[in-house]
N, CA, C and O atoms as CSV, one atom per row, in Angstrom:
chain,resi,resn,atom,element,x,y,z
A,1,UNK,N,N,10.704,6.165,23.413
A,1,UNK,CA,C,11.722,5.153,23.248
A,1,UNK,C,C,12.349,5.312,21.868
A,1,UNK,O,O,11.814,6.027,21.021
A,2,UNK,N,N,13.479,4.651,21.638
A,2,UNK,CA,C,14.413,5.027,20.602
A,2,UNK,C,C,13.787,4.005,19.268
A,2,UNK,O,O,12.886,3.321,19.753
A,3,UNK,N,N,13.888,3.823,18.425
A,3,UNK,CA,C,13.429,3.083,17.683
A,3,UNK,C,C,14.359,1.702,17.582
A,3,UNK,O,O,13.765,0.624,17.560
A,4,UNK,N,N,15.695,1.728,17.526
A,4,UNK,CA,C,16.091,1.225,17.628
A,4,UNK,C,C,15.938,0.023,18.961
A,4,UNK,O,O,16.282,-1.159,18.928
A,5,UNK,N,N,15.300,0.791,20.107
A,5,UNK,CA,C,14.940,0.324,21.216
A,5,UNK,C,C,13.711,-0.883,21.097
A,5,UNK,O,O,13.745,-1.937,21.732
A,6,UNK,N,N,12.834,-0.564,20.325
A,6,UNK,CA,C,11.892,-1.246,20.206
A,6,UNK,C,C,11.787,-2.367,20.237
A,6,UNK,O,O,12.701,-2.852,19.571
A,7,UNK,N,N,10.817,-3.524,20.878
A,7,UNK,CA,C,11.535,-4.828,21.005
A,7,UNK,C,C,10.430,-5.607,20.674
A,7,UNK,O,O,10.132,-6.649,21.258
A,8,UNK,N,N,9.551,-4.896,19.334
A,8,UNK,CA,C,8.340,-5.450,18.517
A,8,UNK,C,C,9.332,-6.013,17.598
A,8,UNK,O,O,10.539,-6.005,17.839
A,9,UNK,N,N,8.686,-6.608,16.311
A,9,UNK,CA,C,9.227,-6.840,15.024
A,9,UNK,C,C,8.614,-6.448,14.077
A,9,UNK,O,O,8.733,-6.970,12.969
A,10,UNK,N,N,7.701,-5.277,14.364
A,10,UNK,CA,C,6.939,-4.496,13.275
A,10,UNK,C,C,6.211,-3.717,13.616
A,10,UNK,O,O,5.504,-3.879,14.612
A,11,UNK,N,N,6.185,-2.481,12.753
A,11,UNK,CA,C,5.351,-1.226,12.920
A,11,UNK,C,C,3.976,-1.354,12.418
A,11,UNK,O,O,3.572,-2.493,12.183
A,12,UNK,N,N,3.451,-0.674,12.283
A,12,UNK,CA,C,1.877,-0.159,12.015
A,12,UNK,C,C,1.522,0.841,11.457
A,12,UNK,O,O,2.393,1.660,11.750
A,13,UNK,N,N,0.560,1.478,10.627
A,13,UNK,CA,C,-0.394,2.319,10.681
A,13,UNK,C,C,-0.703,2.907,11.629
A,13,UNK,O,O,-1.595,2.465,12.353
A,14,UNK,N,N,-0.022,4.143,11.922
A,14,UNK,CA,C,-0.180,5.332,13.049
A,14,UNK,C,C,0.422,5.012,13.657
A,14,UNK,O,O,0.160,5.564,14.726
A,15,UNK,N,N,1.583,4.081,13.816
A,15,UNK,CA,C,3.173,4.668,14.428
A,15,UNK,C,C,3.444,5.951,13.935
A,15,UNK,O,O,2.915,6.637,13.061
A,16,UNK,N,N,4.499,6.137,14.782
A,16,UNK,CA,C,5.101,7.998,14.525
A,16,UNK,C,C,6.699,7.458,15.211
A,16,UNK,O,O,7.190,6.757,16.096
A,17,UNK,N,N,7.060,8.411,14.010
A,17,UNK,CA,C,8.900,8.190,13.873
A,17,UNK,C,C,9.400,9.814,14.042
A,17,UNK,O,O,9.624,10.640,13.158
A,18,UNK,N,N,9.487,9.944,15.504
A,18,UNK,CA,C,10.319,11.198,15.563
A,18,UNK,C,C,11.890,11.663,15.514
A,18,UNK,O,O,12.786,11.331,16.290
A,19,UNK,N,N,11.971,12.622,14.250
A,19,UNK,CA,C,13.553,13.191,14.185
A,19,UNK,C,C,13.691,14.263,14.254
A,19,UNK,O,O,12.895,15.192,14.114
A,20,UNK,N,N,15.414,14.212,14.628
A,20,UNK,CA,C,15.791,15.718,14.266
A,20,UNK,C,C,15.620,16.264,13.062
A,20,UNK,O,O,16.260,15.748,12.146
A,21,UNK,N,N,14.702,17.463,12.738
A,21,UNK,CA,C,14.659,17.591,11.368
A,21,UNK,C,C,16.039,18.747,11.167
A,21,UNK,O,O,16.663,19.266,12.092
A,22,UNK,N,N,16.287,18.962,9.600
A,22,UNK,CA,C,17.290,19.684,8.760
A,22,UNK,C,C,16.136,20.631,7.692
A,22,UNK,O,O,14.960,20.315,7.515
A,23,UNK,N,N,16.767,21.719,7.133
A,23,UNK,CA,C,15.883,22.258,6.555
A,23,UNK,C,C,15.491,20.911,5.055
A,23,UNK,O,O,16.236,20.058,4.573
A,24,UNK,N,N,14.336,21.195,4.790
A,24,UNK,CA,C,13.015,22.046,4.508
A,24,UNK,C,C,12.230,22.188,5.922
A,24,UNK,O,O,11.459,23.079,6.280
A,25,UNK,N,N,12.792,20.700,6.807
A,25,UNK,CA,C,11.675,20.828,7.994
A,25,UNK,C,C,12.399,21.633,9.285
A,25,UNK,O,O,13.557,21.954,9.554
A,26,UNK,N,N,11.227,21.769,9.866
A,26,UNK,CA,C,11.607,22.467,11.704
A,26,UNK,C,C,12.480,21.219,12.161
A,26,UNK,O,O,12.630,20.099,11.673
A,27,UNK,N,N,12.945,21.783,13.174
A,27,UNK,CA,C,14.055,21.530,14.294
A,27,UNK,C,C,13.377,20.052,14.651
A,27,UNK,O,O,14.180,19.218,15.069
A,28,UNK,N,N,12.229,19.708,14.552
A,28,UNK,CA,C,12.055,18.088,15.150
A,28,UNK,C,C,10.568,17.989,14.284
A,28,UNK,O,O,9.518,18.583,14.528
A,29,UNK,N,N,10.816,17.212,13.407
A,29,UNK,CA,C,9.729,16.275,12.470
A,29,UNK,C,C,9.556,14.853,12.987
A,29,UNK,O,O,10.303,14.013,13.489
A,30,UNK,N,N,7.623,14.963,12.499
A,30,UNK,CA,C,7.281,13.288,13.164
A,30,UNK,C,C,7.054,13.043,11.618
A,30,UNK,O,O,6.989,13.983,10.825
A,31,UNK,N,N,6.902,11.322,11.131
A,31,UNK,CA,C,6.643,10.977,10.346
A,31,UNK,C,C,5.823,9.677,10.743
A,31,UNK,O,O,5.933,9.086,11.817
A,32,UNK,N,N,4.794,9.255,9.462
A,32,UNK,CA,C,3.568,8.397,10.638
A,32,UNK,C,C,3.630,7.434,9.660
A,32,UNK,O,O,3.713,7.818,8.493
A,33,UNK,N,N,3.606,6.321,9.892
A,33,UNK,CA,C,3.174,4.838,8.540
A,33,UNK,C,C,1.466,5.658,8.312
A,33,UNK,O,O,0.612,6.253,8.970
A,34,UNK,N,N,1.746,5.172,6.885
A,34,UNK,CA,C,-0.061,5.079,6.317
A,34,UNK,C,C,-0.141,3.698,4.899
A,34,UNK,O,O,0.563,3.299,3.971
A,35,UNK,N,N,-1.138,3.472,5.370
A,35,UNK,CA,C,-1.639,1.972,4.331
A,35,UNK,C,C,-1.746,3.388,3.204
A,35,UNK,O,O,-2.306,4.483,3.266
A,36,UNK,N,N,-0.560,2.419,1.800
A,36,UNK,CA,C,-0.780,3.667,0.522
A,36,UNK,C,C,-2.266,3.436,0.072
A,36,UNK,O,O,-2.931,4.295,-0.506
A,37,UNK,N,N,-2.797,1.939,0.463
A,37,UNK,CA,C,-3.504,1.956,-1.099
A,37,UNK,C,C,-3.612,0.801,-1.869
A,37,UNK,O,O,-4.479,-0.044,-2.093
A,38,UNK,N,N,-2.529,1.012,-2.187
A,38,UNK,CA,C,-1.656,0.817,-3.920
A,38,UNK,C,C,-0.758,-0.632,-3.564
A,38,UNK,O,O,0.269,-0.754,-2.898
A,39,UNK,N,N,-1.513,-1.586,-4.229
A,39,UNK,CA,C,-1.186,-3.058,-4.146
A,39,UNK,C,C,0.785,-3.137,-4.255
A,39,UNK,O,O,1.453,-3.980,-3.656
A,40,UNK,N,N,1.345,-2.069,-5.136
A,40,UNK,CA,C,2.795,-2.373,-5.119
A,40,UNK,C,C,3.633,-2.065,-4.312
A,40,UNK,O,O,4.825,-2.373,-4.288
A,41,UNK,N,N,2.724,-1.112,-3.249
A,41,UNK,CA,C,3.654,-0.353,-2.454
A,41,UNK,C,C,2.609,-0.037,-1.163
A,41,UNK,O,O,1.846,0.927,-1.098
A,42,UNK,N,N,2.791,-1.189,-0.069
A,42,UNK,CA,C,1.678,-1.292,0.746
A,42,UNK,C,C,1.309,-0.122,1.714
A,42,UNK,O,O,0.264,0.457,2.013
A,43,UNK,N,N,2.920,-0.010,2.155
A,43,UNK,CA,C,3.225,1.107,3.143
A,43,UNK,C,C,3.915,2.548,3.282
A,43,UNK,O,O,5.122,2.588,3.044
A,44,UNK,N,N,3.382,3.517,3.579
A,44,UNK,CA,C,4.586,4.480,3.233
A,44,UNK,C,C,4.514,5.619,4.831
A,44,UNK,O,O,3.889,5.597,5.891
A,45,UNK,N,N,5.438,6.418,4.255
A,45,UNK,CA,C,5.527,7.500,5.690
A,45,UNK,C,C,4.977,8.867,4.795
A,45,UNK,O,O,5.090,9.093,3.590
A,46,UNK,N,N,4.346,9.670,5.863
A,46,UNK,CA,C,4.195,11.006,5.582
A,46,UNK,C,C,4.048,12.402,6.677
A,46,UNK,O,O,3.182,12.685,7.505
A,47,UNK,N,N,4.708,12.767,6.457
A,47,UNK,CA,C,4.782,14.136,7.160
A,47,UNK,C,C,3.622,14.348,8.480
A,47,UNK,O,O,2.443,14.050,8.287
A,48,UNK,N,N,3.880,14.648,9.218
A,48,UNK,CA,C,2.859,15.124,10.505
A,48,UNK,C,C,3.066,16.102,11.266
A,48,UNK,O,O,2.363,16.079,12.275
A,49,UNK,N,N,3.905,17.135,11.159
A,49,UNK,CA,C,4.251,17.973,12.122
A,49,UNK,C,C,4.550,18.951,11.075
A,49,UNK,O,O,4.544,18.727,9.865
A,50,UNK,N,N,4.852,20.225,11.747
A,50,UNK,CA,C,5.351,21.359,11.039
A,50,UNK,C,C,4.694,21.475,9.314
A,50,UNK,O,O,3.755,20.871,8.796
A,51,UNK,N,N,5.775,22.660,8.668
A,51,UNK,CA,C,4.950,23.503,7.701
A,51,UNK,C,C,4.644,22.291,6.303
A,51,UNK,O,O,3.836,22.421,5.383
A,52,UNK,N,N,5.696,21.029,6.588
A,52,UNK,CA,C,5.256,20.311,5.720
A,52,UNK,C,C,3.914,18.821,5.909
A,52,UNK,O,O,3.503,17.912,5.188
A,53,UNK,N,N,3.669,19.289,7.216
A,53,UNK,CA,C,2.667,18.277,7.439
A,53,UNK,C,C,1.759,17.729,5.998
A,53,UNK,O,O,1.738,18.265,4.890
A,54,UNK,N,N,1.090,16.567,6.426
A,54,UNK,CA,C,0.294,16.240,4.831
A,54,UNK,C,C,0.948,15.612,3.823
A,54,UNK,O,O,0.527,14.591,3.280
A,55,UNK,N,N,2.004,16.197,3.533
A,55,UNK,CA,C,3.014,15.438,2.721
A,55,UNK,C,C,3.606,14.132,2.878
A,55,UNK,O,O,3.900,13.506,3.896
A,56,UNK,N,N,3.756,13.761,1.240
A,56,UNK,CA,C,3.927,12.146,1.513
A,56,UNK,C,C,5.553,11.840,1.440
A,56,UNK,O,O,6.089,12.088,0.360
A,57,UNK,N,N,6.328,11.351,2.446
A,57,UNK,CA,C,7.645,11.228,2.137
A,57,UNK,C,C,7.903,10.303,1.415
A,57,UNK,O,O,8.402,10.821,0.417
A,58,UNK,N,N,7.877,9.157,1.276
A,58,UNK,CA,C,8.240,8.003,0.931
A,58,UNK,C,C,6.719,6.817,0.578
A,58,UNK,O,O,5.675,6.968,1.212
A,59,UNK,N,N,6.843,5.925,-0.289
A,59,UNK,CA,C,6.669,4.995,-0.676
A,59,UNK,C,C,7.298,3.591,-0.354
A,59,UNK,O,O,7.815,3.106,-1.361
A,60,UNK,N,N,7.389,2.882,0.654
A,60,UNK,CA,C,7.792,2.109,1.076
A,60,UNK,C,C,8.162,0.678,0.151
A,60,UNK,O,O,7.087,0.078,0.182
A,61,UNK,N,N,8.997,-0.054,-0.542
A,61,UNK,CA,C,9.040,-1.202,-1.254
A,61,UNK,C,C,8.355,-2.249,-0.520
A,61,UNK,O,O,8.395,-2.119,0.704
A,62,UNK,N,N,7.787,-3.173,-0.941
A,62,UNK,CA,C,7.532,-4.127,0.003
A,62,UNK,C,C,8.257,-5.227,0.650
A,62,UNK,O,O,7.848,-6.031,1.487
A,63,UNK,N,N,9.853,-5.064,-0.106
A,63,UNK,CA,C,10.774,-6.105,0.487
A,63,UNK,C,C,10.575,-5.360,2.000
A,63,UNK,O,O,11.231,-6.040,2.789
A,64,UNK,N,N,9.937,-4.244,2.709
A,64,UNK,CA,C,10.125,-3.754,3.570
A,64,UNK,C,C,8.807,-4.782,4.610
A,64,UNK,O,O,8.839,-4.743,5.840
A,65,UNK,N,N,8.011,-5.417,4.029
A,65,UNK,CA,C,6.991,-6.323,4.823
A,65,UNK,C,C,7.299,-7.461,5.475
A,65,UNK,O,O,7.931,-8.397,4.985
A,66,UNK,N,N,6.560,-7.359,7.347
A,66,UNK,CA,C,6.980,-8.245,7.900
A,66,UNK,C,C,6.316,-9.844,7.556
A,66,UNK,O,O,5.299,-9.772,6.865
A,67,UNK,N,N,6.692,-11.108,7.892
A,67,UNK,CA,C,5.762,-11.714,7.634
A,67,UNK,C,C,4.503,-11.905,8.414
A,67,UNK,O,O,3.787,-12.819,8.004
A,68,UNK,N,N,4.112,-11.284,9.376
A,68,UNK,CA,C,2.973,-11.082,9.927
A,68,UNK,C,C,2.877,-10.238,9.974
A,68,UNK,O,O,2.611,-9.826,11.103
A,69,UNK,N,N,3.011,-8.988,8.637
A,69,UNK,CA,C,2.048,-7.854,8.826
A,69,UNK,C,C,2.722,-6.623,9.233
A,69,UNK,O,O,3.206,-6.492,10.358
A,70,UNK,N,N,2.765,-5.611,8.222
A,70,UNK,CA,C,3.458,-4.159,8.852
A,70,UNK,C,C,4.702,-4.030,8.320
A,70,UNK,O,O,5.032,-4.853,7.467
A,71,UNK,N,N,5.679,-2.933,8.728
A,71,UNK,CA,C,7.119,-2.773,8.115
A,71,UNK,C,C,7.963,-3.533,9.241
A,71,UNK,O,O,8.135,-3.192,10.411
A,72,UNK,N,N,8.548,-4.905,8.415
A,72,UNK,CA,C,9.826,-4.922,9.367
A,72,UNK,C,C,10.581,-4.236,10.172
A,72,UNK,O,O,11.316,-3.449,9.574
A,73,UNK,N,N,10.699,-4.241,11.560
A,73,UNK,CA,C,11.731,-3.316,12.015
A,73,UNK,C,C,13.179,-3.753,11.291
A,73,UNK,O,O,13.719,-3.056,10.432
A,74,UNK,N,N,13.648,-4.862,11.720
A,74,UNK,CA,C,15.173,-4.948,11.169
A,74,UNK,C,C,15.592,-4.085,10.022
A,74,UNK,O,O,16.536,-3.295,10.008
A,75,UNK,N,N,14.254,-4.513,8.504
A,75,UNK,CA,C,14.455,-3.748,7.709
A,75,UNK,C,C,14.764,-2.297,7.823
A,75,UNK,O,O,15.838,-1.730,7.620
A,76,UNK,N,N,13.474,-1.745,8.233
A,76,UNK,CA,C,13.645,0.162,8.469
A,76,UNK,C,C,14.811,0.034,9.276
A,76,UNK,O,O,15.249,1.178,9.159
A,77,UNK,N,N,15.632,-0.568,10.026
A,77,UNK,CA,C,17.144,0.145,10.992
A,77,UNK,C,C,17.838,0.099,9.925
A,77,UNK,O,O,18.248,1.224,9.637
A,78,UNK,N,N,18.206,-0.820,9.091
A,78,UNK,CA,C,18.790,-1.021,7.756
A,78,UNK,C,C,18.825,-0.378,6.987
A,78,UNK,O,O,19.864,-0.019,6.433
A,79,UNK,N,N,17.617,0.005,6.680
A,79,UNK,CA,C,17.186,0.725,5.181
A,79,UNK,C,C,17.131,2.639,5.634
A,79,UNK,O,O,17.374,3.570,4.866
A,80,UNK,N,N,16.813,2.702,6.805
A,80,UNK,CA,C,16.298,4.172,7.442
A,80,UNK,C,C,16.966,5.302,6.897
A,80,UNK,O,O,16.403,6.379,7.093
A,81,UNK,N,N,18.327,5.317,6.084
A,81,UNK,CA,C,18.820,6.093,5.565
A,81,UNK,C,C,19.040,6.316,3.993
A,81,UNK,O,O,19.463,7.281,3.356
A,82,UNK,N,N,18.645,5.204,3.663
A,82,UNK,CA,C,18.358,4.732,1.970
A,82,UNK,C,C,16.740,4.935,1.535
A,82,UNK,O,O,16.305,5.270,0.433
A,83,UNK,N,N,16.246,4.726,2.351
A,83,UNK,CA,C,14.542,4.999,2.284
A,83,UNK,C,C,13.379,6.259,3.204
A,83,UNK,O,O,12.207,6.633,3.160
A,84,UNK,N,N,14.438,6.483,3.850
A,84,UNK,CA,C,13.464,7.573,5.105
A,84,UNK,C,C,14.094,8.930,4.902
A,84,UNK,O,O,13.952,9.689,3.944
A,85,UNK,N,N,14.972,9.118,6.223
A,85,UNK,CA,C,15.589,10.268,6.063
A,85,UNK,C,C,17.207,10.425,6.373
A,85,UNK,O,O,17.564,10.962,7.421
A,86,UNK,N,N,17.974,10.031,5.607
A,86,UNK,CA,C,19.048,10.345,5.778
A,86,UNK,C,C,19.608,11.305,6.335
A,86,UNK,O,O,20.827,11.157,6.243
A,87,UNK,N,N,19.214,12.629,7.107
A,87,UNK,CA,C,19.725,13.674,8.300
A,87,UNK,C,C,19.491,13.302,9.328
A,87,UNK,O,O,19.573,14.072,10.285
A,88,UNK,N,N,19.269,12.517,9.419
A,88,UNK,CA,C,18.927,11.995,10.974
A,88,UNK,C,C,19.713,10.728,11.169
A,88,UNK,O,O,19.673,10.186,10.064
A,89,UNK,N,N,20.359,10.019,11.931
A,89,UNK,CA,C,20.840,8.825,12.075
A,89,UNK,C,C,19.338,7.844,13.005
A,89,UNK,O,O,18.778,8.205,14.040
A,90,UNK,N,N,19.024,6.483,12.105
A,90,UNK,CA,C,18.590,5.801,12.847
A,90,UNK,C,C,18.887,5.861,14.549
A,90,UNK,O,O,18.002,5.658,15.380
A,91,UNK,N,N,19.718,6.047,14.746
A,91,UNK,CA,C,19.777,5.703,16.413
A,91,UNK,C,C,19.516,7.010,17.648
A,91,UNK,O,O,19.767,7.153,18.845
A,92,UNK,N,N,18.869,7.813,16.562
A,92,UNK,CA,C,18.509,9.294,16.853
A,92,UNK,C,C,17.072,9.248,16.720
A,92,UNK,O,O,16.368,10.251,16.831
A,93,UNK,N,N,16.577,7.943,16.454
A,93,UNK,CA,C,14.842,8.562,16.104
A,93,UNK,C,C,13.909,7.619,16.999
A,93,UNK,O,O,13.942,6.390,17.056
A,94,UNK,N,N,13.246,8.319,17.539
A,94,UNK,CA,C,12.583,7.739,18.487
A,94,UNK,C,C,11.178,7.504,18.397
A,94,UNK,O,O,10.444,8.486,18.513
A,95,UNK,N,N,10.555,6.116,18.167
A,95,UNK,CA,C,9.459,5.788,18.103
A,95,UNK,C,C,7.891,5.792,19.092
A,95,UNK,O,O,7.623,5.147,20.106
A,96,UNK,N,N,7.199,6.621,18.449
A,96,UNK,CA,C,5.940,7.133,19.539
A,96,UNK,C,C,4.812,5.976,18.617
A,96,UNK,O,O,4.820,5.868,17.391
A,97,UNK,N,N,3.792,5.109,19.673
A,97,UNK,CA,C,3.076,4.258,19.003
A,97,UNK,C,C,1.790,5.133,18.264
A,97,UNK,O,O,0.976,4.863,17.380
A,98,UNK,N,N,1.964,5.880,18.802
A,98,UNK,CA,C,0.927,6.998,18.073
A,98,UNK,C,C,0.376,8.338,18.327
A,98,UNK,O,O,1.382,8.975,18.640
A,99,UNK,N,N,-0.635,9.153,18.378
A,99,UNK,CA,C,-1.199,10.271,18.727
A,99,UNK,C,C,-2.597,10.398,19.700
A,99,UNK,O,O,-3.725,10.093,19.312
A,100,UNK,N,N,-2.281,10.882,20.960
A,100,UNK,CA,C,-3.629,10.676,21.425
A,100,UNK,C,C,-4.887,12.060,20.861
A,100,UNK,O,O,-4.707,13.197,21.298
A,101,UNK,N,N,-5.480,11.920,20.383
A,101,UNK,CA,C,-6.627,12.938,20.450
A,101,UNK,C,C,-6.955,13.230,21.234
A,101,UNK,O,O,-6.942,12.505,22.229
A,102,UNK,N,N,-7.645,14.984,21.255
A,102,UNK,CA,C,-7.344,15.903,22.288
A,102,UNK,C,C,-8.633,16.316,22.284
A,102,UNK,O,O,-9.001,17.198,23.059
């Protein structure tokens, strides 16, 4: 489903945000929420697919927190090009709730 599609009001820890990637990345990059940690910056995305897997993209602000918990969606449709990945258009990225193990 599209992300935009989504008809939660907040993501999670091990959501996955799939795009068209542009170079540095392959032809289609996932990116996954992970809890940073780090009291200033609760949430962030990082790499999961291809040669840059592991890598941390972003640091999430916390004006990005829902009030029950997780990243606002409204926010990320808003912000998705100021904070994520600007080669991709929000309405191009399609949200997977997670990864099944194999």
């Amino acid at each position: 489903m599209r992300l935009v599609d989504f008809e939660g009001s907040a993501f999670f820890r091990g959501n996955v945000f799939r795009v068209r990637g542009s170079y540095p990345y392959e032809d289609r990059v996932d990116f996954m929420i992970f809890e940073t940690q780090v009291e200033l910056s609760r949430y962030g995305l990082i790499v999961t697919s291809g040669y840059k897997a592991g890598l941390v993209v972003v640091h999430l602000p916390d004006e990005c927190l829902c009030l029950n918990g997780g990243v606002d969606k409204e926010w990320l449709v808003s912000n998705w090009a100021n904070w994520v990945y600007p080669d991709c258009d929000v309405s191009e990225v399609f949200f997977l709730e997670g990864y099944v193990a194999v």
